[in-house]
C-alpha positions in Angstrom: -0.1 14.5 -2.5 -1.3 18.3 -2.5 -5.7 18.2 -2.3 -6.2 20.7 -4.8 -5.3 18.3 -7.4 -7.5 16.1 -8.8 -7.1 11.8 -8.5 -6.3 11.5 -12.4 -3.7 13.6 -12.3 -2.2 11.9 -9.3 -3.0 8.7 -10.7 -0.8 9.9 -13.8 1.8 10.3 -11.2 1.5 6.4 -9.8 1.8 5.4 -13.6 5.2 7.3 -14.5 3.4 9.6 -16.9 3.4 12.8 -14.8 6.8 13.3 -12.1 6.4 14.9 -8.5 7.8 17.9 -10.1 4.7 18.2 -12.6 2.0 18.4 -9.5 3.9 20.0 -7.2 4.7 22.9 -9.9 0.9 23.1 -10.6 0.2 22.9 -6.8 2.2 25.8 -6.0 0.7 28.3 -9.1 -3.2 27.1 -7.7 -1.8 28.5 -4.4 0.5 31.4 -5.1 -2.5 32.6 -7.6 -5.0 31.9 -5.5 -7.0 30.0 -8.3 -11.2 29.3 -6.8 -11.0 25.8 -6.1 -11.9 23.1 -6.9 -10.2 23.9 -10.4 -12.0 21.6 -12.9 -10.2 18.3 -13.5 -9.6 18.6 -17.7 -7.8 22.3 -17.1 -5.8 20.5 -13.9 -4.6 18.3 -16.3 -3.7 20.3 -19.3 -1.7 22.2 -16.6 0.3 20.0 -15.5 1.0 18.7 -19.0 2.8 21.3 -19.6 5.5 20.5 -17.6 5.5 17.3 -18.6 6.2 18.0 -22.5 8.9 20.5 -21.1 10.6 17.4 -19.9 10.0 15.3 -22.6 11.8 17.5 -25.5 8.6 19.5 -26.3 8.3 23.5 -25.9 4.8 23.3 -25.5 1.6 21.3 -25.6 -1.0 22.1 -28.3 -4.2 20.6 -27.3 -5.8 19.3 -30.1 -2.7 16.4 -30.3 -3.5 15.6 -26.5 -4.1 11.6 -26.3 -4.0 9.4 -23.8 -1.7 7.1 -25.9 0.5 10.6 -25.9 0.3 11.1 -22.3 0.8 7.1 -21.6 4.4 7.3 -23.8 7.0 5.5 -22.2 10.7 4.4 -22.7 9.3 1.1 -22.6 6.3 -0.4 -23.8 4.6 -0.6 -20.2 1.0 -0.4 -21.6 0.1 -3.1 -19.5 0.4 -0.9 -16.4 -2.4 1.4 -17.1 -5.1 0.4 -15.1 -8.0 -1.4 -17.2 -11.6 0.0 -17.7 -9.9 3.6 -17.0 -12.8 5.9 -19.1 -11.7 9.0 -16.9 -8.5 9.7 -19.1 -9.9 9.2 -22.8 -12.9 11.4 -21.6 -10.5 14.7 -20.4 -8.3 13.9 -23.3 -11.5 14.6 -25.5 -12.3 17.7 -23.4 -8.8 19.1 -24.0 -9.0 18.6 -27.9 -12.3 20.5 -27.7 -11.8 23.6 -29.9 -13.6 25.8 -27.2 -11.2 24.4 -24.6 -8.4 26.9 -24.4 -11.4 29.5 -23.7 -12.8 27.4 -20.6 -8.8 26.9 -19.7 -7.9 30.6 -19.8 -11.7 31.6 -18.0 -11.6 29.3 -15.0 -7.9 30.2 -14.6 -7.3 33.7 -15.7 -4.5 34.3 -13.0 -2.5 31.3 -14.5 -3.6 31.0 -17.9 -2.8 34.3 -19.8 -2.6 34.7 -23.4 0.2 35.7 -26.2 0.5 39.5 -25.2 -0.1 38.9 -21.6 2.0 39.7 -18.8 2.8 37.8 -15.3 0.7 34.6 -16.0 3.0 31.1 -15.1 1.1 29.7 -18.3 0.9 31.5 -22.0 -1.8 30.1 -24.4 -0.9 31.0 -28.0 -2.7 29.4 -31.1 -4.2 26.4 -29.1 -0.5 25.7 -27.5 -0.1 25.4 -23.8 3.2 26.6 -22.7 5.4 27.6 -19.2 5.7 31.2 -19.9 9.7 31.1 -19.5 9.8 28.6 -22.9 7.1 31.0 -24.2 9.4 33.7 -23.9 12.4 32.0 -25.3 10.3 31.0 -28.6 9.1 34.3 -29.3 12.5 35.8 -28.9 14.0 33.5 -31.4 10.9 34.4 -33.9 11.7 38.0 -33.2 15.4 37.8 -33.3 15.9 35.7 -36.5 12.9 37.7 -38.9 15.2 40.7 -37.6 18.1 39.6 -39.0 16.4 37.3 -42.1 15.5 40.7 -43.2 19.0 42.6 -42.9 19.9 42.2 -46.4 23.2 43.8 -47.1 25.5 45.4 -49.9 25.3 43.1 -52.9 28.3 41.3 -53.5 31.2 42.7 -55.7 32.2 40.7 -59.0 35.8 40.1 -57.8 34.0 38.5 -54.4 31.7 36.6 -56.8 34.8 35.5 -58.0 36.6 34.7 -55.2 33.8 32.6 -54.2 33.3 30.4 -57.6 37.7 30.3 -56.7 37.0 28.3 -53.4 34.6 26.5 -53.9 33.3 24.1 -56.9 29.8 22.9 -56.5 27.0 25.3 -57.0 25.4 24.8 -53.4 28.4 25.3 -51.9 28.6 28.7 -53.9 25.2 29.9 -53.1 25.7 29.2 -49.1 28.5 31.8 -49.1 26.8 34.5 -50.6 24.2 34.0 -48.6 26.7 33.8 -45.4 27.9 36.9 -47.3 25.1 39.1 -47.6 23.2 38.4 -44.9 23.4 38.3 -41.2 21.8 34.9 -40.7 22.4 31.8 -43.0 21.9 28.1 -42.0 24.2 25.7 -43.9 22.4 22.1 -43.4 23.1 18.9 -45.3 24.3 14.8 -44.6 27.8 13.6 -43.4 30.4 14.2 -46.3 28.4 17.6 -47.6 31.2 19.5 -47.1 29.5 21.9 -44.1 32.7 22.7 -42.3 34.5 23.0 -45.7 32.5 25.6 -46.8 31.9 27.6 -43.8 35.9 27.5 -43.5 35.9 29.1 -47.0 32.8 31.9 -46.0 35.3 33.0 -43.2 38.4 33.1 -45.3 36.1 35.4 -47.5 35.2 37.7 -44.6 38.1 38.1 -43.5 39.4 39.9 -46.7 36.3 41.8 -47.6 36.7 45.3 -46.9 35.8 46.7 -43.3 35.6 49.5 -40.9 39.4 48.8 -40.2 38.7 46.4 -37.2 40.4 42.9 -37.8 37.7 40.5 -37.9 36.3 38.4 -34.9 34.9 34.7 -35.4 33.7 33.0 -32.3 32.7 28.9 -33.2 31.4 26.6 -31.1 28.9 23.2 -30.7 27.0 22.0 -28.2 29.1 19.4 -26.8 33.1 19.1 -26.5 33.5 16.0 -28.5 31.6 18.3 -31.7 33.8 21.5 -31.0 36.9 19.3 -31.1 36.2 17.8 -34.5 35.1 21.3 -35.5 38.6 22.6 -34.4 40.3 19.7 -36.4 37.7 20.4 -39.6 38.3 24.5 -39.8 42.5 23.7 -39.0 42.8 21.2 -41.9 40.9 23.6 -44.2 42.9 27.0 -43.7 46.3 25.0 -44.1 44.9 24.9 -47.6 43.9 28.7 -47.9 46.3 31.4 -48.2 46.9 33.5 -45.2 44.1 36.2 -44.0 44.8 39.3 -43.1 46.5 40.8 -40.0 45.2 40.4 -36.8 42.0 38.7 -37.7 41.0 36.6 -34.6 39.9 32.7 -35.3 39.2 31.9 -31.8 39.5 27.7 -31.0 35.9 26.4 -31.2 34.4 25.5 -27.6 31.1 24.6 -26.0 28.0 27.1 -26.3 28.0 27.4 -22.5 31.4 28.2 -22.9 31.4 30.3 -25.6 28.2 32.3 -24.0 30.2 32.6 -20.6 29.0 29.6 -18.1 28.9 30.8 -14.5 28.4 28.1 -11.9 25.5 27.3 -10.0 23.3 30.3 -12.5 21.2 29.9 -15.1 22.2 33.0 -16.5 25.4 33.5 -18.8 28.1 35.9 -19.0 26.9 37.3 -21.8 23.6 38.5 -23.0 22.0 41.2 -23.9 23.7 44.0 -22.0 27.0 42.7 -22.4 27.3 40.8 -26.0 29.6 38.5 -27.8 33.4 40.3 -28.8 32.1 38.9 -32.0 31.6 39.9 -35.8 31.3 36.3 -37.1 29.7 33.6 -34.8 29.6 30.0 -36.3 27.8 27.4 -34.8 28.1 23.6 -35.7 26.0 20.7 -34.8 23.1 23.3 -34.8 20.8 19.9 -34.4 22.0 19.6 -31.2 20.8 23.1 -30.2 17.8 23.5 -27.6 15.5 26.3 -27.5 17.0 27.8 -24.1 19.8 27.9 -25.9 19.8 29.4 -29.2 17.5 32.3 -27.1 20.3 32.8 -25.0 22.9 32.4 -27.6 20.3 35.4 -29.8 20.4 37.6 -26.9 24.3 37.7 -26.4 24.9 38.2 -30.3 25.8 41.6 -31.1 23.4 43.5 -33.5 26.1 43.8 -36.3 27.3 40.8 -36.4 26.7 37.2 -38.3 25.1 34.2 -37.1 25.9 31.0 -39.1 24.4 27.4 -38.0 25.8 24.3 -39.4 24.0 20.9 -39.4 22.1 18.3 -40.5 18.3 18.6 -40.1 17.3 15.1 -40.3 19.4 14.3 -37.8 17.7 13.7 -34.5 16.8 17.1 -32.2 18.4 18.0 -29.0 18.0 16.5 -25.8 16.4 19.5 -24.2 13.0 21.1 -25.5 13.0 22.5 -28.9 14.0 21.4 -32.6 15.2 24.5 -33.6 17.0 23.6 -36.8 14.4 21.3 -38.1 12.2 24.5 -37.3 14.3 27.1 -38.6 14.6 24.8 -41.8 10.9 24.3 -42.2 10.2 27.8 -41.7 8.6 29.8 -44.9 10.1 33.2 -43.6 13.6 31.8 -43.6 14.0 29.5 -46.9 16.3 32.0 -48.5 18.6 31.9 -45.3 18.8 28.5 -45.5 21.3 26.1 -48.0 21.2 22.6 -48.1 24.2 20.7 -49.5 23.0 17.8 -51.0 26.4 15.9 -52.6 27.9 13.5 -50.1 31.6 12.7 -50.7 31.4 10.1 -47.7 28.2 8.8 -48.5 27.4 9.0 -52.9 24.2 8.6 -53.9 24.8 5.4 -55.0 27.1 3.7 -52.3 24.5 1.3 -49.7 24.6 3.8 -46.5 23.9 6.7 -49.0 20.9 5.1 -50.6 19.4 3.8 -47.8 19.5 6.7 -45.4 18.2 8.7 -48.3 15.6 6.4 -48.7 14.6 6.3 -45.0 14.7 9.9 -44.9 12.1 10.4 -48.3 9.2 7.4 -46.5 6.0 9.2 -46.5 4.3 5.6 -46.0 4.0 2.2 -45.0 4.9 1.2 -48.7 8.2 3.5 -48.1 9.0 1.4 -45.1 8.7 -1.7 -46.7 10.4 -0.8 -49.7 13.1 0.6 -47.1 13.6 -3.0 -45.3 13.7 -4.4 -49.1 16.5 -1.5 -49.4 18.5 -2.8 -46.6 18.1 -6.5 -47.9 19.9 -5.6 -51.1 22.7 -3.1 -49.9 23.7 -5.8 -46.9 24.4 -8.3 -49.9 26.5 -5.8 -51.9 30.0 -6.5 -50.7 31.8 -5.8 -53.9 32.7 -2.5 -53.9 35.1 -1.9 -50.4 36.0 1.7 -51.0 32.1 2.7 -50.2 30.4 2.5 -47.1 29.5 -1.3 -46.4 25.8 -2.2 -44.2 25.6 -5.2 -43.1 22.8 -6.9 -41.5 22.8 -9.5 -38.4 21.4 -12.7 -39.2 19.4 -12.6 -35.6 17.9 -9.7 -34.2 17.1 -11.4 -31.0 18.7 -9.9 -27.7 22.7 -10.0 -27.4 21.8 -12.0 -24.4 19.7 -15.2 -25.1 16.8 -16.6 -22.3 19.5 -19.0 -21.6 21.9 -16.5 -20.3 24.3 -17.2 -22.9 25.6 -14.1 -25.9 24.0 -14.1 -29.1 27.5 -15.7 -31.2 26.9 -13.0 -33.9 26.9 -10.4 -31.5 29.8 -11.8 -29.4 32.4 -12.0 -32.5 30.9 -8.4 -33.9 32.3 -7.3 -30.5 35.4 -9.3 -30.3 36.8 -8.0 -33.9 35.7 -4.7 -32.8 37.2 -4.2 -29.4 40.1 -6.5 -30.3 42.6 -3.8 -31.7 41.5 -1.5 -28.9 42.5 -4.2 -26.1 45.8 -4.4 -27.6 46.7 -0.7 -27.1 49.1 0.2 -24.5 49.8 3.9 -25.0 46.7 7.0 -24.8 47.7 8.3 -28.6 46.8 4.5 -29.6 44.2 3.2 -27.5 41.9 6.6 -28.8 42.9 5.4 -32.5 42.1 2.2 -31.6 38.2 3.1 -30.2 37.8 5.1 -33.0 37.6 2.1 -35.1 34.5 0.5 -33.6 31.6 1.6 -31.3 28.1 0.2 -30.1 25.3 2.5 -31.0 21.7 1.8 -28.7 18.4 3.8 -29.5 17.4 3.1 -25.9 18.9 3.3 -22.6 17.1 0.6 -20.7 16.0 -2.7 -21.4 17.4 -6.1 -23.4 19.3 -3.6 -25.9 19.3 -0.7 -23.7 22.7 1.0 -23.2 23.1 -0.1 -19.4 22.8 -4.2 -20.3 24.7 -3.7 -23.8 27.8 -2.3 -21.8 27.7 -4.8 -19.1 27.3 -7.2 -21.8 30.5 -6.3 -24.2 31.9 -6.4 -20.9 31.0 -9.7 -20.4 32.5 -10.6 -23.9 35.7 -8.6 -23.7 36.5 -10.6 -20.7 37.0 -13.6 -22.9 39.9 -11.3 -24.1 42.1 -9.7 -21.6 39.7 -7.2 -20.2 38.8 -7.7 -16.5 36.0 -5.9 -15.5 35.2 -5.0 -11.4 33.3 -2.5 -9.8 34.5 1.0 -10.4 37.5 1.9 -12.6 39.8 -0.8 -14.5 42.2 -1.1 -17.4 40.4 -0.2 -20.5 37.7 0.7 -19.2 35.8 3.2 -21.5 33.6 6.3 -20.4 31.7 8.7 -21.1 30.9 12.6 -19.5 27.5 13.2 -18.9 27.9 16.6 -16.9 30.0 19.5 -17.9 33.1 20.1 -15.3 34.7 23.8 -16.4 37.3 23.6 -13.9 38.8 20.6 -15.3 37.6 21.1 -19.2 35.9 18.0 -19.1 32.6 18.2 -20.9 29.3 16.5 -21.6 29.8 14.0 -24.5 33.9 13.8 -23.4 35.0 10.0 -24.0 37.8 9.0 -21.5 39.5 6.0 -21.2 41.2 4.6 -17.8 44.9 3.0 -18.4 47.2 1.3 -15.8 49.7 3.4 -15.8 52.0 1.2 -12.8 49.8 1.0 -9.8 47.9 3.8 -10.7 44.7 3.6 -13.0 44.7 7.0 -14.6 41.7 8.3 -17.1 42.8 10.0 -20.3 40.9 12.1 -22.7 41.4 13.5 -26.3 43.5 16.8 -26.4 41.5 20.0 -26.0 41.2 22.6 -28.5 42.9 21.9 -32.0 46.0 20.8 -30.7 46.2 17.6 -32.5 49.2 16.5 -32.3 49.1 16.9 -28.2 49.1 14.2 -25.5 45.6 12.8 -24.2 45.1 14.5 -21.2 45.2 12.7 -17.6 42.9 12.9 -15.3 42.7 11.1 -11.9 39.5 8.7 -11.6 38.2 10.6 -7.9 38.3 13.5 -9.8 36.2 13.2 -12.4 32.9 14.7 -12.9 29.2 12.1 -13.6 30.5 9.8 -16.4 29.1 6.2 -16.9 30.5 3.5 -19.2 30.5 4.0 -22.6 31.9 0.8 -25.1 28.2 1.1 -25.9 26.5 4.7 -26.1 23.1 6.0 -27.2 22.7 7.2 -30.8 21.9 10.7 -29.5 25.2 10.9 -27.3 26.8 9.8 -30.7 26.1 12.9 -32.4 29.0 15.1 -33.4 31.5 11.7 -33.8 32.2 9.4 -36.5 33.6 5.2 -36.5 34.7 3.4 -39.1 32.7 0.9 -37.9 29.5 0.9 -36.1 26.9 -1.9 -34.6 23.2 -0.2 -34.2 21.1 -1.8 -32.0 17.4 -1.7 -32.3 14.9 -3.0 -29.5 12.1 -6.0 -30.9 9.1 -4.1 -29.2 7.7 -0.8 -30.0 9.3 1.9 -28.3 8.5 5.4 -28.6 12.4 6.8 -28.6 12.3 4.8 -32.2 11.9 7.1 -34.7 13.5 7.4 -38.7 15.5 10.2 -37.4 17.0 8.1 -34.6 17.9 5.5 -37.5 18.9 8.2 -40.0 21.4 9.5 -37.3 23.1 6.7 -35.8 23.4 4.9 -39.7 25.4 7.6 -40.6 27.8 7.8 -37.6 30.4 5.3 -40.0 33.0 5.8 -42.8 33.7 2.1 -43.7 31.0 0.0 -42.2 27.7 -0.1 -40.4 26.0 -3.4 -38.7 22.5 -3.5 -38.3 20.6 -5.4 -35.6 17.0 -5.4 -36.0 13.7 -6.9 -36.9 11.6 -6.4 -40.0 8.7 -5.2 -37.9 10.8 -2.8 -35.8 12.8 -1.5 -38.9 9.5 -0.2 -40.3 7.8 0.8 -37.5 10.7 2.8 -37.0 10.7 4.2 -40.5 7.5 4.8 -40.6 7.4 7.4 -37.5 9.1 10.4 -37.2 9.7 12.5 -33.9 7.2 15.0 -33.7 8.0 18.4 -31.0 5.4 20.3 -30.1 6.6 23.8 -31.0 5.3 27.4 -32.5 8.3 27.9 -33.9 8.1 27.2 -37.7 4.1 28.4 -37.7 5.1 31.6 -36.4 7.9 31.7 -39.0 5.6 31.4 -42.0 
């Protein structure tokens, strides 16, 4: 380990909290900047948290939240392996929270540490928040970028568009989004499952396309972040202009695809086809998922939009942020500079306010305290006893919430026959076409990927009960075997988020996934297993990677210790992946602890938006 770094910080290392990557980053800006050594321990360490909360979904680090509970976070509870006595950490901690700090910071590191309208510094400190200048950059772009085009009001809207509007579309939130989408060139269209999101952004481009224009045919561009969202999207936007009436000639509805895609990905370069000096062939860009969206991204997908044209995000803001730094919808959505962009649809058709997924969600979503949480778990008590109604949305929940796999090495019986009447259907399904119809009945949902109801045991585990049943497992790739992509492969159209499932088809196992595009009614696709791209198994899946799809059925899995991945977003989202039934598995203490918290990014977004 590098000498110009002090032992707490490398001790952080020892304990999981900070990665090589963290010190030898800082390591290398003390030595390209020639920084006077030795560089006092509490900057060293605010440093180098900045790359950490880069890797942990966070665009920056303000310094008044720095704790050494925060900095000790885990994906599993592994308190017990910070070293005892330890009075170094708590004491920097308190020096970093110091209002004064970021003046000390920026004075014993002025070649590093630059602030908000500085130039050439690795590190930007803006309002108290640390960042790496690139995610800097990309924040202040976006807050740029969208008070730009938040303040582009255009042309008021004719009576016979008014018209046309109140035609399409009957409920008064619905009616407000599009004349937003309409007179503006930034609108964000949030709300639950069931709002009607794709419905009415179908309806706003119908619209466009027949008001009057310079004589160019209109271009819409769509996309999501992952395959499995731009599919549905395809299928959603298909099925609703079957039931408009034709748009004019030669206006272009490109098939929705991945933002990489859509933004031009070339491989092995972070930088995209298109940007600032060579835009989108766009008048219309729509963007689904939204949620999903990272901060990298939505800069880069800002940059490549052309200055005339319309940026529309769909997407539900409760919904758990993207995997990569940034919450950028929850952001744009909190934002006081952007309310009268944004719409929410509040009136679920799959989930009415009084069916049990739609009070309970709404109910987790509204907790403010622990009397919330409790009265939440009470919630759940009452909805999983209300089995009389089967055309709503049925929650039931397990009678144990121990592991799936008991001390004694044998299943959990509850969990074993959830599986079995899940997978069985799917088992039985000879043919691609019915084996995807089949999965889409039933998945496993985890919140975490490692441990007792981590992702990784869960699969090996259904594995273990399907085998009961006709499947038979081995190392590598067998029949029925069900995966999931977890790196994008443009050559072969395979994309992160992709489920695939492998079929003996005579000797040969072959791996078959959905149709691309909207082309419905198309053959699953084959795919030789050596020629896949980084997949893993996937009959159970994390609640993020679930975003974007829908079951019938779904079994959520929560952990019985406290885990800082558990969150009431994380709940929100993967309750509402269903359309006939949801089974929970969890403890009282873990349902509210989970309700109770809520994922907090460290951002400037929304407080530069006010």
């Amino acid at each position: 380990m590098p000498d110009t770094l002090c032992e707490t910080t490398k001790d952080l290392q020892k304990q999981g909290a900070l990665h090589a990557l963290d010190l030898h980053l800082l390591d290398m800006a003390i030595r390209r900047y020639d920084v006077p050594l030795p560089l006092p321990d509490a900057e060293q360490l605010a440093l180098a948290l900045s790359s950490m909360a880069v890797r942990r979904g966070h665009a920056c680090v303000e310094l008044a939240a720095v704790t050494p509970d925060w900095i000790l976070e885990r994906e599993q509870n592994a308190a017990a392996d910070a070293p005892a006595n330890n009075d170094t950490l708590p004491h920097l901690c308190a020096t970093i929270r110091q209002p004064d700090f970021g003046e000390q910071l920026a004075a014993a590191a002025p070649a590093l540490v630059g602030g908000a309208d500085s130039a050439g510094t690795p590190y930007v400190l803006a309002s108290a928040r640390l960042y790496l200048r690139r995610y800097f950059e990309y924040e202040r772009f976006i807050v740029q970028r969208l008070r730009a085009m938040a303040e582009a009001r255009q042309a008021m809207l004719a009576d016979k568009v008014r018209t046309a509007i109140a035609g399409l579309l009957d409920h008064a939130d619905e009616q407000r989004a599009a004349e937003q989408a309409l007179t503006r060139k930034f609108c964000v269209i949030t709300g639950g499952p069931g709002t009607g999101k794709t419905h009415t952004a179908a309806r706003i481009l119908h619209l466009l396309a027949a008001m009057p224009s310079d004589g160019r045919a209109l271009r819409v561009k769509s996309a999501a972040p992952t395959g499995k969202a731009a599919a549905r999207m395809n299928e959603s936007l298909a099925a609703a202009r079957a039931t408009l009436s034709p748009v004019p000639e030669g206006t272009i509805f490109e098939s929705a695809c991945t933002v990489e895609r859509l933004l031009g990905y070339q491989h092995g370069s972070p930088y995209f086809r298109y940007d600032a000096n060579r835009p989108l062939p766009a008048d219309v860009v729509l963007i689904d998922e939204a949620s999903m969206l990272d901060l990298a991204k939505m800069a880069k997908l800002l940059r490549a939009l052309p200055d005339n044209a319309r940026l529309v995000l769909l997407g539900d803001m409760h919904q758990l942020a993207s995997v990569a730094p940034g919450s950028v919808l929850g952001d744009i959505c909190a934002a006081p500079a952007l309310a009268d962009c944004v719409v929410e649809l509040r009136e679920s058709r799959r989930f009415p306010a009084d069916s049990p997924v739609g009070r309970l969600s709404r109910t987790v979503n509204s907790a403010q305290s622990e009397a919330d949480a409790n009265a939440a778990w009470d919630l759940l008590a009452e909805v999983a006893a209300e089995q009389d109604n089967p055309a709503q949305v049925q929650v039931r929940r397990h009678a144990s919430a121990e592991p799936p796999a008991l001390p004694s090495g044998e299943l959990d019986a509850e969990f074993a026959q959830t599986i079995l009447e899940g997978y069985g259907p799917f088992l039985q399904a000879k043919e691609a076409k019915a084996a995807f119809k089949a999965l889409a009945r039933f998945r496993v949902l985890c919140a975490v990927r490692r441990g007792p109801f981590g992702v990784r045991t869960v699969n090996r585990l259904v594995e273990q009960v399907l085998s009961n049943n006709g499947l038979r497992p081995q190392p590598g790739f067998y029949d029925h075997r069900v995966i999931i992509v977890t790196r994008n492969d443009y050559a072969r159209g395979l994309f992160n988020g992709d489920v695939g499932i492998a079929l003996k088809n005579g000797s040969e196992t072959v791996v078959y996934f959905e149709p691309a595009g909207d082309a419905a009614s198309s053959d699953p696709r084959p795919f030789s297993w050596r020629l896949l791209p980084e997949h893993e198994t996937a009959f159970a899946m994390t609640v993020h990677k679930s975003q974007g799809s829908q079951f019938e059925q779904a079994l959520l899995l929560l952990p019985d210790l406290p885990n800082p991945a558990l969150a009431r977003e994380l709940l929100y989202t993967g309750m509402t992946r269903v359309s006939r039934q949801l089974d929970i598995r969890v403890t009282r203490e873990m349902f509210i602890d989970t309700v109770r918290k809520t994922t907090r990014r460290f951002s400037g977004l929304r407080h530069a938006l006010t």
